[in-house]
LODOZA-359387 format. One record per residue (C-alpha): y, z, x. Coordinates in steps of 0.1 Angstrom, whole numbers, plus 5000, padded with zeros to 4 digits. Layout:
YZX
...
END
This chain:
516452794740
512952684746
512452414776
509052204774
508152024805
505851714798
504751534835
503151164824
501250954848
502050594829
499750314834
499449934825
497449854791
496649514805
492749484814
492049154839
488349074846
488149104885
486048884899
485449034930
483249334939
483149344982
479549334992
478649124961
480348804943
480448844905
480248554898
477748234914
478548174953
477047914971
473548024985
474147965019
477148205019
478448485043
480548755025
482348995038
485149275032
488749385050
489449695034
493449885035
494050245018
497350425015
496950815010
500051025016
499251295042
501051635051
500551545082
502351205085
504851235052
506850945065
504150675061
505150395041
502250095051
498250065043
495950215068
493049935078
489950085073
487349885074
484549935090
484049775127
481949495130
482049205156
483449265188
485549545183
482849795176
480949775207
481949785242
485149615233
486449925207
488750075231
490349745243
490749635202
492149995197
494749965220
496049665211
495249685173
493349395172
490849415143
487549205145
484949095118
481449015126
480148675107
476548665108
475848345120
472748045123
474247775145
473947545171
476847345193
476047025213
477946965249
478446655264
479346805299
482746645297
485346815314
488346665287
489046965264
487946745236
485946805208
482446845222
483747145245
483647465232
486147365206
488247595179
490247415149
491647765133
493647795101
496947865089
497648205074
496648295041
498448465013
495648674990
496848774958
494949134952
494749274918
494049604903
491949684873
495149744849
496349384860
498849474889
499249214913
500349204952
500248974978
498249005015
499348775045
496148745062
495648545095
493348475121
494448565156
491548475174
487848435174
484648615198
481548355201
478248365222
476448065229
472548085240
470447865257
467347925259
466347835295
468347875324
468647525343
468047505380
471847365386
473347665364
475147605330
477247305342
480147465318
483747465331
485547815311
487547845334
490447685317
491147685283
493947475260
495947625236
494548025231
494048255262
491148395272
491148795263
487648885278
484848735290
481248835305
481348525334
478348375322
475648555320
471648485327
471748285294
474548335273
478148265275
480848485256
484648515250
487348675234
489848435227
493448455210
495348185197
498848155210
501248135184
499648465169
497648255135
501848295121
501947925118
499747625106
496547485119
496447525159
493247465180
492047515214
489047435235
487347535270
487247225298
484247155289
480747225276
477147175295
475246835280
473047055264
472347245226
473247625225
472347845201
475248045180
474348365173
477448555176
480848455156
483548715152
487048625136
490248855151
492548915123
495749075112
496649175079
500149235063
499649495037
502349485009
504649765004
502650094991
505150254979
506349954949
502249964941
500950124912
497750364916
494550164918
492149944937
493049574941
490749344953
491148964960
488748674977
489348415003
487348155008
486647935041
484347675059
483047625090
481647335103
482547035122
486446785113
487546895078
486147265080
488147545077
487247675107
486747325131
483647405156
484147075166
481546775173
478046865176
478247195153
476247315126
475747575107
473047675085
476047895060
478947695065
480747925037
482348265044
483848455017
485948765030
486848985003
489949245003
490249574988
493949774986
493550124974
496850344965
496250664962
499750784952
500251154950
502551334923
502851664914
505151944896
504652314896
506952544878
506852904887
505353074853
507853264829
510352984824
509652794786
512452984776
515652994791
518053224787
521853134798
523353414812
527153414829
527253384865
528253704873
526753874838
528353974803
530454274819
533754094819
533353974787
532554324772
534954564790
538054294791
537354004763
537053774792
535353434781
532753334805
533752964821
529952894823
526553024812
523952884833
520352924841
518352764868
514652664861
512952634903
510052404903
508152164934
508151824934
505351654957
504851284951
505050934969
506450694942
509350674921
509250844885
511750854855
513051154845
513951174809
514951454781
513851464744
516851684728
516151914694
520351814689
521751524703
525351544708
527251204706
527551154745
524551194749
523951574758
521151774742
523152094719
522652394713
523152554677
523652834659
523552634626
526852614615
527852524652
526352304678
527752294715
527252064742
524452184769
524052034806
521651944822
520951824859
518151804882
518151904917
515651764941
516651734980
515751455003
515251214967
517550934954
518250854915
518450514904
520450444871
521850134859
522649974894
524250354903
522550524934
522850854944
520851184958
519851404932
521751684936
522551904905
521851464891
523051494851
520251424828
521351274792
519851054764
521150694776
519350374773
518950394815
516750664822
517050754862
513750704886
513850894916
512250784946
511850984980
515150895000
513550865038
510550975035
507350835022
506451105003
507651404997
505251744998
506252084980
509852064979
511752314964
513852164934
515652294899
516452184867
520052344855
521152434820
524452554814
527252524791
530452484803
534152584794
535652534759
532452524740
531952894752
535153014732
533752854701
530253024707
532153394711
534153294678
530753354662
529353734670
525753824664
524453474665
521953254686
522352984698
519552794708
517452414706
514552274721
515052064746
512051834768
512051714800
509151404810
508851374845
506750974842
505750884867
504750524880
501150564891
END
């Protein structure tokens, strides 16, 4: 009996024009337009096989890759830096209101990302907080006359307490950007125009589920303003910007890992009884079974279908074995610990799993684990009981059929 072993990595046939490429729009963006990229990968590692989310790496900008790094690290807070050309007017007026240093910040987004075959996900993406610096140019005799002390509606992370001529903060909004539209604002801001040169959104990201993702890059766009009442991103009065558009682009790669390694030696299988042919040829003993195990690794981080092509297809489904004039039923399971088969709403670990031509062809899936590295599994082929005392009632023939296994899987 010859065994063939076919491992398919299937993929979508769908193309979709992506109109995203981060660093650069594809297609015509305003001219006075910031863009810039949050970027997730999921790899499956040795090291850390029970991983299941998207790893943020993009690369630090804004507050959290200078002096700030270890605070944002500790408290995985993730920062972009906005390039920014802006100016805020005070009025000194110690009311909270809108001419203070005055934040109207978004509701949460949800960013459809999708890959190059089509596949589409979804990214919850909200803004926690912000980092600003305000400059002034000349440092007045009766100080900065600006009350940050207090602040309405965020809390003050960090700060630098005013210095020589610049005032910076790290704030984060209260309900955590979960909710709708929130804003907050200092006392109050010195009568005065400052320069914005510094403007850092804090951000979190919640990364679909790797594992239900196909292999590929997605990418998706979100687009926001900044400005003064109406803007995305509400400076409040007395604010200007000379870009009051920010694109931020996302990029989700999967990186799926599957793999299966058969030992060498095993296309053809020969089924042997358990305990060899000497009962059967010193005492006319008919074997109960004649079986054969075929060992093979299985490393891999998604779910895949097993499924058999059978030479002779028996009416239960089994693949058979024939002689010609006689075909028997042959079994077939898979064995694969620490993975779950899925078949027609049935769940169950696959150990020594049946494998049969049926119009639900099991996917198995790693059972705790996010992935699954090197572990020792076999396929089984055996016959089984009364078809063995119709094979021995033909001496000096061979029985034998092809039969192929496709391991597909859904990368």
């Amino acid at each position: 009996m010859n065994i063939i072993v076919l491992i398919k990595h299937s993929r979508s046939a769908l193309l979709l024009l992506v109109l995203l490429v981060l660093g650069q729009l594809v297609w015509l963006a305003p001219a006075r337009a910031v863009t810039v990229g949050v970027y997730a990968e999921f790899t499956p590692s040795l090291n850390n096989p029970n991983n299941k989310t998207f790893t943020n790496t993009s690369p630090l900008s804004g507050v959290c890759s200078n002096a700030h790094k270890d605070w944002c690290k500790a408290n995985n807070v993730f920062s972009i830096g906005i390039p920014s050309t802006g100016t805020k007017r005070g009025n000194g007026v110690a009311d909270f209101g809108r001419s203070s240093i005055f934040f109207g910040l978004p509701e949460q987004r949800v960013i459809t990302v999708v890959s190059d075959t089509g596949e589409t996900a979804d990214v919850i993406f909200r803004i926690t907080g912000m980092a600003f610096r305000y400059v002034h140019g000349d440092m007045p005799e009766d100080g900065w006359r600006s009350d940050l002390t207090e602040i309405r509606g965020c809390r003050i992370a960090f700060s630098n307490n005013n210095h020589t001529n610049s005032l910076m903060r790290i704030i984060m909004r209260d309900d955590n950007g979960a909710g709708g539209r929130s804003s907050c604002a200092f006392k109050m801001l010195a009568d005065r125009e400052f320069g914005n040169y510094a403007w850092d959104i804090v951000y979190e990201i919640e990364t679909p589920e790797p594992l239900n993702m196909k292999n590929g890059v997605y990418k998706g766009i979100a687009h926001y303003t900044r400005g003064g009442a109406g803007a995305d991103f509400d400076m409040g009065d007395g604010a200007t910007f000379a870009d009051p558009f920010v694109y931020i682009g996302f990029q989700l790669t999967v990186n799926h890992l599957f793999a299966i390694d058969f030992a060498p030696g095993y296309e053809t299988v020969n089924l042997q009884p358990l305990g060899g042919w000497n009962q059967w040829q010193e005492f006319g003993k008919v074997p109960a079974t004649l079986r054969r195990d075929v060992p093979f690794r299985v490393s891999g981080s998604t779910d895949f279908a097993v499924d058999i092509n059978c030479e002779y297809t028996m009416p239960d489904g089994r693949c058979g074995i024939s002689n010609g004039p006689s075909t028997v039923p042959l079994d077939i399971a898979i064995t694969m610990p620490g993975l779950v088969g899925h078949k027609g709403g049935m769940i169950a670990e696959a150990l020594n799993y049946p494998l049969q031509k049926d119009v639900f062809v099991p996917r198995f899936s790693p059972m705790r684990e996010g992935a699954v590295f090197q572990r020792p599994s076999y396929l089984r082929f055996e016959v089984n009981g009364d078809p063995i005392k119709e094979m021995v009632t033909h001496p000096s023939t061979e029985y034998k059929g092809r039969v192929t296994v496709i391991f597909d899987a859904n990368i």
